[in-house]
C-alpha positions as protocol buffer text, in pm:
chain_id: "A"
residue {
  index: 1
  type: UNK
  ca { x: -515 y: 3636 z: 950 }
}
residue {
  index: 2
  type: UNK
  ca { x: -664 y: 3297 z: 1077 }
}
residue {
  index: 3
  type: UNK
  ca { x: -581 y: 3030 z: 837 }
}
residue {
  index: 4
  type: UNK
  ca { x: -815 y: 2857 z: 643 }
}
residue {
  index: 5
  type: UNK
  ca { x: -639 y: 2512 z: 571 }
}
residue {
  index: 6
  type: UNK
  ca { x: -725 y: 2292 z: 679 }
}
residue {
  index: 7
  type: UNK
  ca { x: -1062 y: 2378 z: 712 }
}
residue {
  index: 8
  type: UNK
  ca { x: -1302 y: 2386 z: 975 }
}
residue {
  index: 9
  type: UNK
  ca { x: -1443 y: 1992 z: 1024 }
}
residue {
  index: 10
  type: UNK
  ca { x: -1155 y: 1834 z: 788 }
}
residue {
  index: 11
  type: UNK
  ca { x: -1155 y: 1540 z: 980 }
}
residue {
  index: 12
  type: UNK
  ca { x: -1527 y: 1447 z: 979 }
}
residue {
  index: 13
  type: UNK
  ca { x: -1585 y: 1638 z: 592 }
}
residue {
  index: 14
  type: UNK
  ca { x: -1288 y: 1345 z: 485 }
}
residue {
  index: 15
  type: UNK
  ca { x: -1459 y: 1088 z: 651 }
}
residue {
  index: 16
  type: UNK
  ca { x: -1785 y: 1169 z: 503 }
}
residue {
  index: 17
  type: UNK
  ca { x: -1596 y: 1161 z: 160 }
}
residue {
  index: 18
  type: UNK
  ca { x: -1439 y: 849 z: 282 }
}
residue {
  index: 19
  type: UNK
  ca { x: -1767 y: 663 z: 338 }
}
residue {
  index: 20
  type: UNK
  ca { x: -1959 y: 783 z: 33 }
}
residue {
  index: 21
  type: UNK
  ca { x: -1654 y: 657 z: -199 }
}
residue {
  index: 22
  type: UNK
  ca { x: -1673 y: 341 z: -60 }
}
residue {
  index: 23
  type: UNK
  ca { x: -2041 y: 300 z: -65 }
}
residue {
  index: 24
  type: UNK
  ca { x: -2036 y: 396 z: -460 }
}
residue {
  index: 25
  type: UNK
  ca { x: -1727 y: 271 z: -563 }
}
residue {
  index: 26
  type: UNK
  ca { x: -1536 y: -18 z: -403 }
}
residue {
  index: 27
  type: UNK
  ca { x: -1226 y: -85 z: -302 }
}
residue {
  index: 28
  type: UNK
  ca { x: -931 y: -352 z: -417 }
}
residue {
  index: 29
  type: UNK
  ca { x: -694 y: -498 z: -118 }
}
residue {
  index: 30
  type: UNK
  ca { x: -446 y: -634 z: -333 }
}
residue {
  index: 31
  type: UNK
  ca { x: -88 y: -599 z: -364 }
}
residue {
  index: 32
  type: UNK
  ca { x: -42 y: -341 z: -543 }
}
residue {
  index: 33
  type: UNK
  ca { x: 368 y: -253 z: -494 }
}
residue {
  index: 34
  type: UNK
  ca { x: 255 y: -34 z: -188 }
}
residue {
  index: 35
  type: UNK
  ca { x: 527 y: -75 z: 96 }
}
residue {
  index: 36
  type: UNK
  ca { x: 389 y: -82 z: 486 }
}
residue {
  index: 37
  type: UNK
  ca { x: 644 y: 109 z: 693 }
}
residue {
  index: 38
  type: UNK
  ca { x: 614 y: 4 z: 1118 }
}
residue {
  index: 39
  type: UNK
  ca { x: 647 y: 399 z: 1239 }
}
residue {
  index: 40
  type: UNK
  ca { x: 298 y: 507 z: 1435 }
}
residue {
  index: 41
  type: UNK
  ca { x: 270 y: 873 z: 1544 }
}
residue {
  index: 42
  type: UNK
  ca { x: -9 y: 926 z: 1763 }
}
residue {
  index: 43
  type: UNK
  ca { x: -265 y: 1161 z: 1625 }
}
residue {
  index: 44
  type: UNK
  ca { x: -99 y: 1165 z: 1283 }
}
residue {
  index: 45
  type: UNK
  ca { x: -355 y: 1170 z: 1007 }
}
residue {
  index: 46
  type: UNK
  ca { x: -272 y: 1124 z: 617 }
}
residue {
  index: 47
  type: UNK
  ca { x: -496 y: 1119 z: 296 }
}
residue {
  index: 48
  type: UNK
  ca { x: -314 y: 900 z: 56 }
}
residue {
  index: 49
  type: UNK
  ca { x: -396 y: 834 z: -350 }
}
residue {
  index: 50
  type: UNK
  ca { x: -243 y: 595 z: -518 }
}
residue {
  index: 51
  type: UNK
  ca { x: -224 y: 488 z: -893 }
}
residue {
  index: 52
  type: UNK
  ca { x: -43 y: 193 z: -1077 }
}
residue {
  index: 53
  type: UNK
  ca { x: -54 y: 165 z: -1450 }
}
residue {
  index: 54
  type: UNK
  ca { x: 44 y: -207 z: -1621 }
}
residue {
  index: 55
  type: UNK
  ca { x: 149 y: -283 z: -1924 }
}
residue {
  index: 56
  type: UNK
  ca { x: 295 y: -618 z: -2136 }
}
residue {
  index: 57
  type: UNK
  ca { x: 117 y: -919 z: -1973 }
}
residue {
  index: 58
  type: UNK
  ca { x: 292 y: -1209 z: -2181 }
}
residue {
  index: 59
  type: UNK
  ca { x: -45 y: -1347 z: -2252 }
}
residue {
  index: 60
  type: UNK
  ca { x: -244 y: -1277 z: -1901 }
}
residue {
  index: 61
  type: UNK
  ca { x: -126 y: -1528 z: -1657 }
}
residue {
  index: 62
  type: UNK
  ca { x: -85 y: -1259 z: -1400 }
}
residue {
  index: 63
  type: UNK
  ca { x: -481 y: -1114 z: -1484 }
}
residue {
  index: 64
  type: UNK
  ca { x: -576 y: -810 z: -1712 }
}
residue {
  index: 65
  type: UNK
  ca { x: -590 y: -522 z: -1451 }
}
residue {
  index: 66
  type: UNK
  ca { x: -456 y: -184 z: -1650 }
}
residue {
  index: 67
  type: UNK
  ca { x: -497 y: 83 z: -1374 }
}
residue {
  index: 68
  type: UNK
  ca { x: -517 y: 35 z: -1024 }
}
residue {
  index: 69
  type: UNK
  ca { x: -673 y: 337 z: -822 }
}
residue {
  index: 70
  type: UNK
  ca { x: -646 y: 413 z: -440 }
}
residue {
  index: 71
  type: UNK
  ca { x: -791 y: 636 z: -190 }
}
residue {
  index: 72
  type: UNK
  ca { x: -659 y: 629 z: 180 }
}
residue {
  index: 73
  type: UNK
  ca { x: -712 y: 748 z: 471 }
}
residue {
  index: 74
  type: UNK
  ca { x: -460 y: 640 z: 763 }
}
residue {
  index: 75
  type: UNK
  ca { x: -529 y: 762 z: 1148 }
}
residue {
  index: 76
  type: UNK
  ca { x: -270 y: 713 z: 1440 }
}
residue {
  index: 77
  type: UNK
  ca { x: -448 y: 637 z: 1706 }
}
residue {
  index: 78
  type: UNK
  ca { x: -204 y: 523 z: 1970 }
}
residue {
  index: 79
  type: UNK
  ca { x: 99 y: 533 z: 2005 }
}
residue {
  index: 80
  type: UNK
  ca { x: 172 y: 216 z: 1854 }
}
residue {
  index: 81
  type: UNK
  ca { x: -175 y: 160 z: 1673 }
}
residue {
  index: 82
  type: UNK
  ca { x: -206 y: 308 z: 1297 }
}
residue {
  index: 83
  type: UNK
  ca { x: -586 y: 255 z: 1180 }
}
residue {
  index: 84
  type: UNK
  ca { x: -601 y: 251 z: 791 }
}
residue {
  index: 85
  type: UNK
  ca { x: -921 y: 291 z: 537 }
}
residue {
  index: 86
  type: UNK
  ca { x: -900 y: 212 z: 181 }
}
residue {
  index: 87
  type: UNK
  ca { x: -1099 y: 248 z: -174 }
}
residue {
  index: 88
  type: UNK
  ca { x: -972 y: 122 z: -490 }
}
residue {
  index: 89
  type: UNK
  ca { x: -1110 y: 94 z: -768 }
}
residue {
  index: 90
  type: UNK
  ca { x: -935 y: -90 z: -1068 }
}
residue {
  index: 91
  type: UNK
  ca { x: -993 y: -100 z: -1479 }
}
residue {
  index: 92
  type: UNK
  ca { x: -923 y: -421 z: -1664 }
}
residue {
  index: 93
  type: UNK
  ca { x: -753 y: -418 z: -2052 }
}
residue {
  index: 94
  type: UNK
  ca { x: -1063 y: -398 z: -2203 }
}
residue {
  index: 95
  type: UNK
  ca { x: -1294 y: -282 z: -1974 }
}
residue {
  index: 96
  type: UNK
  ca { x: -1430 y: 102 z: -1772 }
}
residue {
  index: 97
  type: UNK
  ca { x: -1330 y: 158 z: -1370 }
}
residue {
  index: 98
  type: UNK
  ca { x: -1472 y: -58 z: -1112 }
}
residue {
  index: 99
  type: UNK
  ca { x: -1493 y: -145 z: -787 }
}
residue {
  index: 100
  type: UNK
  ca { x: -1360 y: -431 z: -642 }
}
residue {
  index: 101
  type: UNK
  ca { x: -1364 y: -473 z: -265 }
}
residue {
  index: 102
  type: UNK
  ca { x: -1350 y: -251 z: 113 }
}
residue {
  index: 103
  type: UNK
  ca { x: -1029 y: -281 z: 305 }
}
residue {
  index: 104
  type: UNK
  ca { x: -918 y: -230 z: 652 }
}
residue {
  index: 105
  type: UNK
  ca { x: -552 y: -260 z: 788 }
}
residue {
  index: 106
  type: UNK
  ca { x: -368 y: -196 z: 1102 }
}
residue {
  index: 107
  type: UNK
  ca { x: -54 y: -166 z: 1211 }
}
residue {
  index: 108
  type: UNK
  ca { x: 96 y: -240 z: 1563 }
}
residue {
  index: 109
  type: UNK
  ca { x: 415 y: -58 z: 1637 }
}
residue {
  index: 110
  type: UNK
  ca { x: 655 y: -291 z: 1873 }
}
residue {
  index: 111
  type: UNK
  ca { x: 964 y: -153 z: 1865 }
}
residue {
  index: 112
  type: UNK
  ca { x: 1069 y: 202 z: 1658 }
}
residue {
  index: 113
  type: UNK
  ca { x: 1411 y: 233 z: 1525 }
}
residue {
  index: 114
  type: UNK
  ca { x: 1504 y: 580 z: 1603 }
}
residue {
  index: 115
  type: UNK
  ca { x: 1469 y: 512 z: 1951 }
}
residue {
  index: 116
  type: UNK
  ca { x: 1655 y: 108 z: 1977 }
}
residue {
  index: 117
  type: UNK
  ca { x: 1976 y: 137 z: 1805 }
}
residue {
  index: 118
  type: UNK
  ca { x: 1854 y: 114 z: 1412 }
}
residue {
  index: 119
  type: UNK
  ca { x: 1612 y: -232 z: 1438 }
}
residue {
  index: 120
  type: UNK
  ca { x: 1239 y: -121 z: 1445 }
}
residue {
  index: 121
  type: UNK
  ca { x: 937 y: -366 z: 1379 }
}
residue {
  index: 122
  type: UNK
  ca { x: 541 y: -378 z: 1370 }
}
residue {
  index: 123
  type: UNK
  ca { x: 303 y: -612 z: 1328 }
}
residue {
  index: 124
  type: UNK
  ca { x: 55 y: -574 z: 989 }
}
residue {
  index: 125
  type: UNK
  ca { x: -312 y: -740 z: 945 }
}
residue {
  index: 126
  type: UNK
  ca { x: -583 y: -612 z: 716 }
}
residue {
  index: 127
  type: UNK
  ca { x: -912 y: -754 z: 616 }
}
residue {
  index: 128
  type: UNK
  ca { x: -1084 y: -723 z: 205 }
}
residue {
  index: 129
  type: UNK
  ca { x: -1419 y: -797 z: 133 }
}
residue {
  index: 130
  type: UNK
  ca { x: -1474 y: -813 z: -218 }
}
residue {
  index: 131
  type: UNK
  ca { x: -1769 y: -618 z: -346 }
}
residue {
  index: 132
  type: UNK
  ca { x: -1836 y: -787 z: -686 }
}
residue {
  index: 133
  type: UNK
  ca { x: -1883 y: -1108 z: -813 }
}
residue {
  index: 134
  type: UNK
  ca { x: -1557 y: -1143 z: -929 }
}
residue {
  index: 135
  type: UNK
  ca { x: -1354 y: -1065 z: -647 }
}
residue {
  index: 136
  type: UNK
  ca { x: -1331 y: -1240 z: -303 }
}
residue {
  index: 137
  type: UNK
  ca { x: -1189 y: -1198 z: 30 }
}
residue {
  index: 138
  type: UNK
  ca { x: -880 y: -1160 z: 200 }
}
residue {
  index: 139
  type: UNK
  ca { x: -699 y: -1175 z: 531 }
}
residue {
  index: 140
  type: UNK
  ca { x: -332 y: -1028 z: 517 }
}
residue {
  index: 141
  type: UNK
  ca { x: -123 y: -1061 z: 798 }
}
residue {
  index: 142
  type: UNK
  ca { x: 276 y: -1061 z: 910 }
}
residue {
  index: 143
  type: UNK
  ca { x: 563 y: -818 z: 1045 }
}
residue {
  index: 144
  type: UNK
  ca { x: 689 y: -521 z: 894 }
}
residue {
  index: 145
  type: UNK
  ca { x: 1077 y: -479 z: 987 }
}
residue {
  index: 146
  type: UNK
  ca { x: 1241 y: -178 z: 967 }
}
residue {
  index: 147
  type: UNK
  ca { x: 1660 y: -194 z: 955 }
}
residue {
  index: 148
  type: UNK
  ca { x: 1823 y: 144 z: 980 }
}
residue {
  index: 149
  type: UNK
  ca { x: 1757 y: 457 z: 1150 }
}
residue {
  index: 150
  type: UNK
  ca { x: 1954 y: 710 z: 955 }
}
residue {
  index: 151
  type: UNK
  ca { x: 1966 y: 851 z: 545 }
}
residue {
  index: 152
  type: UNK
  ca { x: 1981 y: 459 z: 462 }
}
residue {
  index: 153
  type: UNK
  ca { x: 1702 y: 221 z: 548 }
}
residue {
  index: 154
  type: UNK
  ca { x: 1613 y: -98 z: 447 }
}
residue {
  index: 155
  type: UNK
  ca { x: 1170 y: -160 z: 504 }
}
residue {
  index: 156
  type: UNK
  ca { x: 1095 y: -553 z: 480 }
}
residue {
  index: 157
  type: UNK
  ca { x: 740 y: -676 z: 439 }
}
residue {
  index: 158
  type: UNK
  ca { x: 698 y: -1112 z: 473 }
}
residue {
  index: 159
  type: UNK
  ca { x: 300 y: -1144 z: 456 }
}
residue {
  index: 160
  type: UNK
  ca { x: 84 y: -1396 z: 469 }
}
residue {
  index: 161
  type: UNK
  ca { x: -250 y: -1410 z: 274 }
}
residue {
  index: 162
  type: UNK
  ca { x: -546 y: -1629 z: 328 }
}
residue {
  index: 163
  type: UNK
  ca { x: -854 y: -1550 z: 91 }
}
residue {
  index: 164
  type: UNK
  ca { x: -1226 y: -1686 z: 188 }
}
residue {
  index: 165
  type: UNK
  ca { x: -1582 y: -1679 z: 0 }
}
residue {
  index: 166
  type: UNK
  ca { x: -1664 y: -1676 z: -304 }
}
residue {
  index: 167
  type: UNK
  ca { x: -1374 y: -1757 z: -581 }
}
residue {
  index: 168
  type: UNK
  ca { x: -1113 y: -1802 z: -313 }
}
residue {
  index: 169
  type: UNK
  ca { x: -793 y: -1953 z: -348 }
}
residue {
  index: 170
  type: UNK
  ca { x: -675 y: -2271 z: -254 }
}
residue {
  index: 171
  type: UNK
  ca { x: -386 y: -2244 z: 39 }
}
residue {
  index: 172
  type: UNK
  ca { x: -213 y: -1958 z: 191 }
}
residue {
  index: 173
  type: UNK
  ca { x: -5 y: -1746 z: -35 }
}
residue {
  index: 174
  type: UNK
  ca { x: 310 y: -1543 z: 48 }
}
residue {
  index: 175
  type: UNK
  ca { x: 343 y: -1182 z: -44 }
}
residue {
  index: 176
  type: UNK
  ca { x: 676 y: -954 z: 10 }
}
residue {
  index: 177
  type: UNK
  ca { x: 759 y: -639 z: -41 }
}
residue {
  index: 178
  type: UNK
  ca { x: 1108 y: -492 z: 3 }
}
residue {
  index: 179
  type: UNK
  ca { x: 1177 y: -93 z: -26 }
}
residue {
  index: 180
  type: UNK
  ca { x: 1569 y: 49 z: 61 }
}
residue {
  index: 181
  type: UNK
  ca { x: 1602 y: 391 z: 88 }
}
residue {
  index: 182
  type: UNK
  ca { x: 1825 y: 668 z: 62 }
}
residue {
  index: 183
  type: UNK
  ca { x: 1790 y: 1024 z: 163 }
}
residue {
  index: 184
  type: UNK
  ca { x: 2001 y: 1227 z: -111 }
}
residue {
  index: 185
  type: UNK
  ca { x: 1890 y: 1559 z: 84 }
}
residue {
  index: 186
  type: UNK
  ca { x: 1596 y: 1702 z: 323 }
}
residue {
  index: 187
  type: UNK
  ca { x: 1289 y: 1646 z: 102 }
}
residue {
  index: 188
  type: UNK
  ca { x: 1473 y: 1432 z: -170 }
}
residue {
  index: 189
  type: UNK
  ca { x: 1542 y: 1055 z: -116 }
}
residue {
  index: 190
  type: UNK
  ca { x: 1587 y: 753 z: -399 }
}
residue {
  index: 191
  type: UNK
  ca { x: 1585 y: 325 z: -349 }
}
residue {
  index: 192
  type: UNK
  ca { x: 1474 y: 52 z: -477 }
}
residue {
  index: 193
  type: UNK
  ca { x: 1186 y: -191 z: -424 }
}
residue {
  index: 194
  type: UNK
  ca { x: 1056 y: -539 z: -523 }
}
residue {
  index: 195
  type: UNK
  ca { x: 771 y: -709 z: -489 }
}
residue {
  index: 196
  type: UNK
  ca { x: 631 y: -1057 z: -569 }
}
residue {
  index: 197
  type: UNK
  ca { x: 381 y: -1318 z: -486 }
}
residue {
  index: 198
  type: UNK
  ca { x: 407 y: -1710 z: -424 }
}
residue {
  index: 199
  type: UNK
  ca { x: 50 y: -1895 z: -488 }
}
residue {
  index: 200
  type: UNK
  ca { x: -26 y: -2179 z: -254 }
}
residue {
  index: 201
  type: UNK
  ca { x: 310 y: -2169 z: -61 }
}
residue {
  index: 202
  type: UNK
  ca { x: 190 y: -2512 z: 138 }
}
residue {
  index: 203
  type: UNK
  ca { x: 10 y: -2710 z: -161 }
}
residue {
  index: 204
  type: UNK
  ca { x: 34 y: -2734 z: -501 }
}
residue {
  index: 205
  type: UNK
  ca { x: 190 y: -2397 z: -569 }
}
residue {
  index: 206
  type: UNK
  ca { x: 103 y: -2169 z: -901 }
}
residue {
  index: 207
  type: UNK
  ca { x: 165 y: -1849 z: -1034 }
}
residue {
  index: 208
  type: UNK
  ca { x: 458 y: -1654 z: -923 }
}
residue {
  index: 209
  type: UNK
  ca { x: 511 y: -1268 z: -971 }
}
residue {
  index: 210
  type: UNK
  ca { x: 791 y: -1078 z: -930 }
}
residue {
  index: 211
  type: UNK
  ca { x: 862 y: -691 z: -943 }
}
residue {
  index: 212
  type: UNK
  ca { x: 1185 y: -460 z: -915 }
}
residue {
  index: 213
  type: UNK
  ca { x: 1249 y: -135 z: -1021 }
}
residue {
  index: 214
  type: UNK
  ca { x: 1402 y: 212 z: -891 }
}
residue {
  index: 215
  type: UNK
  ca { x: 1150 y: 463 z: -659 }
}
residue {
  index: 216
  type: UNK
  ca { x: 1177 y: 858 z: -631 }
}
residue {
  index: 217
  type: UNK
  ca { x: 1039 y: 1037 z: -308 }
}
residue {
  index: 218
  type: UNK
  ca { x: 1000 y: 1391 z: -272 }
}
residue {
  index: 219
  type: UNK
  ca { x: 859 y: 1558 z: 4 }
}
residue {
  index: 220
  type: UNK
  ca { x: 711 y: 1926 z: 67 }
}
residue {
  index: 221
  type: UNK
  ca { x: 667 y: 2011 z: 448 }
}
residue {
  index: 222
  type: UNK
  ca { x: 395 y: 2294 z: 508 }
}
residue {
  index: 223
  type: UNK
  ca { x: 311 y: 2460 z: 818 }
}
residue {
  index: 224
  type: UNK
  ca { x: 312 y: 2241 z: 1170 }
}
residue {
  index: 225
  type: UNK
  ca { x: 337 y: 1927 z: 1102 }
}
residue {
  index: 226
  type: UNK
  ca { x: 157 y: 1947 z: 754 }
}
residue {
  index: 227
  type: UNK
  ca { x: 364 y: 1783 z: 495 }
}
residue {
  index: 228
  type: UNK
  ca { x: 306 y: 1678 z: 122 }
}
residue {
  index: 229
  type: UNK
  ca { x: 497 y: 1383 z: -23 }
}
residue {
  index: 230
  type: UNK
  ca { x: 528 y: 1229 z: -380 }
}
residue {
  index: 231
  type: UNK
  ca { x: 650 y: 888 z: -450 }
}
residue {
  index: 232
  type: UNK
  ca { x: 711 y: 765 z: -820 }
}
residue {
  index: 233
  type: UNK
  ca { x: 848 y: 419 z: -938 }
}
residue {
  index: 234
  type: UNK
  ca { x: 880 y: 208 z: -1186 }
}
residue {
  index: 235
  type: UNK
  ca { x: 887 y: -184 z: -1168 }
}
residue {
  index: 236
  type: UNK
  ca { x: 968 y: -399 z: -1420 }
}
residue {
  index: 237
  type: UNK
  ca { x: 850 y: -805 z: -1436 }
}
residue {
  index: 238
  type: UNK
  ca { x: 1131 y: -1082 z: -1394 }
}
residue {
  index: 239
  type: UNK
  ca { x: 910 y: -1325 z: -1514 }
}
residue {
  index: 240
  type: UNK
  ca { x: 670 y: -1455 z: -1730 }
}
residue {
  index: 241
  type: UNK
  ca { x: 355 y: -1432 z: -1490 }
}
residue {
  index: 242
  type: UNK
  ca { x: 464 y: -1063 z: -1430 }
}
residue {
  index: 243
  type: UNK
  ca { x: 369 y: -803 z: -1652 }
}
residue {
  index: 244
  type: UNK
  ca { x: 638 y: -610 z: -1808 }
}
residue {
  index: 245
  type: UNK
  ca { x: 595 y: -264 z: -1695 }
}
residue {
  index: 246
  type: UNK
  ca { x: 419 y: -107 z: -1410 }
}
residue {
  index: 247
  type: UNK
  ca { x: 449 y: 262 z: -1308 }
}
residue {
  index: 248
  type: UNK
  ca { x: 321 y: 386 z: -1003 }
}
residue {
  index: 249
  type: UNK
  ca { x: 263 y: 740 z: -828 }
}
residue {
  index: 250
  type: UNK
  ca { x: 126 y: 789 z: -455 }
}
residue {
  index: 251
  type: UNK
  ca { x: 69 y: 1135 z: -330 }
}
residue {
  index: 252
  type: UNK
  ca { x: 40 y: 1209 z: 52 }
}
residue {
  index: 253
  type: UNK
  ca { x: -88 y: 1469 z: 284 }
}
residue {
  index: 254
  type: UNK
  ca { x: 4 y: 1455 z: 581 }
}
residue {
  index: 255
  type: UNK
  ca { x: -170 y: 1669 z: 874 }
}
């Protein structure tokens, strides 16, 4: 029997899907406790959603975003170049779903740790354009080190972030993003992340945020090299700026 997943035209039927969400809905390029990992597979494709939900904001300094909402799609298209697309759309405390901005990113494989000893790196940049008035626009940039090559792995991610256009920030801000991981069993790894932000890093500084909190991954593989994967994690503020709680889910399919 001739399967029927996936179907005939996936590629170009996601892509159309792709498009139209981001015509109608938006997309949000912030940091939002996603880790970058420098691996690039040539003709790998994934479909990736992602949700955050935040609670306890110890009176707003860090905004009033409640849910953020992602849709990705992520194409190897080299061997070391990773092309990614991405809609988000985010709802505020008191306030429905909406868009926010388009995002592109890339990521440039250098080195790959399976294959030099355990040390594998990349090199991350993505562009945002904000899509309502109250957003603006973002350059992201920096490397993406990977250190370990076995059940135990330690993913590093020291960006840089420049914004531009309307309501920018002043400065360049730093953004990092730390994720070590153990693999328990095939299809069944735990670790723990953090995340954070530093406004301004060259000027008069600001508002700093700061996340940690323990991560689940499970992961299905289907026929081929089909594969489903679900992440879940929960990361709790170390400071005032930070909100309290944030809980976050990202599914995969990978094809």
């Amino acid at each position: 029997m001739t399967s029927i997943w996936p179907p005939p035209n996936w590629v170009d039927l996601l892509f159309a899907i792709f498009v139209a969400a981001a015509v109608m809905v938006g997309a949000a390029p912030k940091s939002h406790a996603q880790i970058v990992e420098p691996e690039v597979e040539k003709g790998q494709r994934k479909v990736e959603a992602f949700s955050a939900f935040v609670s306890g904001f110890n009176g707003g300094a860090a905004g009033d975003t409640r849910e953020v909402l992602s849709l990705g799609y992520h194409h190897g298209l080299t061997d070391f170049w990773l092309f990614k697309a991405i809609v988000v759309a985010e709802r505020p405390v008191h306030g429905d779903h909406q868009g926010t901005a388009v995002a592109v990113e890339n990521v440039f494989e250098l080195q790959n740790a399976k294959r030099a000893g355990g040390i594998g790196y990349a090199w991350f940049t993505g562009i945002s354009v904000g899509v309502n008035d109250d957003e603006t626009n973002a350059v992201i940039f920096g490397p993406v080190v990977r250190l370990g090559a076995g059940d135990t792995s330690l993913i590093l991610n020291p960006f840089l972030e420049q914004t531009f256009g309307r309501n920018r920030d002043e400065g360049v801000a730093f953004l990092y993003g730390w994720q070590l991981k153990h693999q328990v069993r095939t299809g069944f790894a735990v670790g723990i992340e953090g995340f954070g932000r530093f406004q301004d890093i060259g000027g008069q500084g600001g508002i700093e945020e700061h996340r940690l909190g323990p991560l689940l991954v499970f992961e299905l593989p289907l026929a081929g090299k089909q594969s489903i994967s679900l992440e879940a994690g929960w990361l709790l503020g170390l400071n005032e700026a930070t909100p309290d709680h944030t809980i976050k889910f990202q599914l995969t399919y990978a094809y």
